[in-house]
N, C-alpha and C positions, 0 to 999 in steps of 0.2 A: 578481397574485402572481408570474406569470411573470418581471418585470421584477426582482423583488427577490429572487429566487435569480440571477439574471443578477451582480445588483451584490453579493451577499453573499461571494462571490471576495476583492473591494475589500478592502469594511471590516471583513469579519471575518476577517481570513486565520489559520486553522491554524498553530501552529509547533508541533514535537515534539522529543523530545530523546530521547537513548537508554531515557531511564527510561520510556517511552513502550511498548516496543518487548520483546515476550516475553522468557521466560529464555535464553539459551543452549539449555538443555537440552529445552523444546521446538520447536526449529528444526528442522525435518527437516536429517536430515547432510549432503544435497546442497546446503540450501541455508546451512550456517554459512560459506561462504568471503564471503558475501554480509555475512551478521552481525556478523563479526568488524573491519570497520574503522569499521561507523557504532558500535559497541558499544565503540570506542577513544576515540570523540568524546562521552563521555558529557554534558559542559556544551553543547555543538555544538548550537546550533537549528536544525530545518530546517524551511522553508517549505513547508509544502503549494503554496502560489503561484507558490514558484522554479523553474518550468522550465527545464531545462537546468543547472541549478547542479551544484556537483562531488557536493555532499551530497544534496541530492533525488535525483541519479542513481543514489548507492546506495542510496540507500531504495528507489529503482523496483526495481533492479537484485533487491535481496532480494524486494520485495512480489511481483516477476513470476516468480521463483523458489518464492515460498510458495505463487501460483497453483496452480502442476504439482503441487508436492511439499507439502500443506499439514502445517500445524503440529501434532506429537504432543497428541494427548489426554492429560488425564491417567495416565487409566487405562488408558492403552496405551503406555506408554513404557518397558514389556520386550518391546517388539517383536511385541506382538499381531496378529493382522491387521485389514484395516479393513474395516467395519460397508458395507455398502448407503450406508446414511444418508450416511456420511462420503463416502465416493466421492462420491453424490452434492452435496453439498456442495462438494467439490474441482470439480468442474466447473460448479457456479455461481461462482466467485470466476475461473472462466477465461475465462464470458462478461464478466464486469464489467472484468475487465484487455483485454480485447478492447476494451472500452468506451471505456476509458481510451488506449488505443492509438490508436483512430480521431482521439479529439480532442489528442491527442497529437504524428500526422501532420499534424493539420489547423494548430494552431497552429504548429510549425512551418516549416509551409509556405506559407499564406495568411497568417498569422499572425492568423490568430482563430477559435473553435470555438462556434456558436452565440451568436455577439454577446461571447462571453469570449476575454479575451488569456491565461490562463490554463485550467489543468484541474484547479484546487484540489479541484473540488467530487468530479471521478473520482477522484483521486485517495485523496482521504476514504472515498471507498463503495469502494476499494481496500483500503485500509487495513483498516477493519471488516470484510470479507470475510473476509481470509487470517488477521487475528488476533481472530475473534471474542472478548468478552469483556474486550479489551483497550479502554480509554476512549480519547480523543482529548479533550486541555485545554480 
C-alpha cells in the first residue's frame, strides 16, 4: 500500500480554485495580503502537484501564513480570544508545514522526496490543517 500513496501524486493530482479557499472574512488580517490575489483568480486551477508554479506559491505563501496565524472561528470573529484548544491546534498545522518544507527542500534540491517528484500529498495535509472544514475536490 506504501507504493500506491507513492504513485497517488500521479494519477490523482488535486486542483483547487478560489472557491476552494475560506471567506475573506475568516483569514486572519495578517494573512489577507496573501488571499487577496489567489481570491482575483477565481477560475485559476491550481495544482496541488505544481511545485514551484506562480499560483501554488501563493497558495503556499497563504497556507504558511495560516500556519502562524490560523483562520477565525466562527464564533470568534469580534475578536475574542483564543481557546487552549485552538492554539493548540495552531501549532499542530506548524508541524505539518514544517513537514511540508522538508519535502519541499528535498524536491527541490535532489529533486525527489521519498520516491515522489512532487509534495501534493503535504501539501493536502496542509491545506486541511489551516482550513479545517473546508473539502478539497
Amino acid at each position: 500500500s506504501h507504493l500506491f500513496a507513492e504513485d497517488r501524486g500521479r494519477l490523482n493530482m488535486t486542483k483547487i480554485t478560489a472557491s476552494n479557499l475560506p471567506s475573506i472574512d475568516s483569514i486572519s488580517p495578517k494573512c489577507v495580503k496573501y488571499y487577496k490575489p489567489l481570491s482575483k483568480k477565481k477560475k485559476k486551477q491550481i495544482d496541488m502537484d505544481a511545485i514551484g508554479t506562480p499560483s501554488f506559491n501563493l497558495l503556499l505563501d497563504l497556507m504558511r501564513c495560516q500556519a502562524k496565524h490560523p483562520n477565525n472561528r466562527r464564533d470568534d470573529v469580534d475578536g475574542g480570544s483564543s481557546t487552549m484548544e485552538e492554539l493548540r491546534d495552531a501549532k499542530s498545522c506548524v508541524k505539518v508545514e514544517k513537514n511540508y518544507s522538508a519535502c519541499h527542500a528535498a524536491v527541490m534540491g535532489v529533486g525527489n522526496y521519498e520516491g515522489r517528484r512532487n509534495c501534493g500529498e503535504e501539501m493536502e495535509q496542509l491545506y486541511q490543517c489551516v482550513n479545517p472544514g473546508m473539502k478539497l475536490p
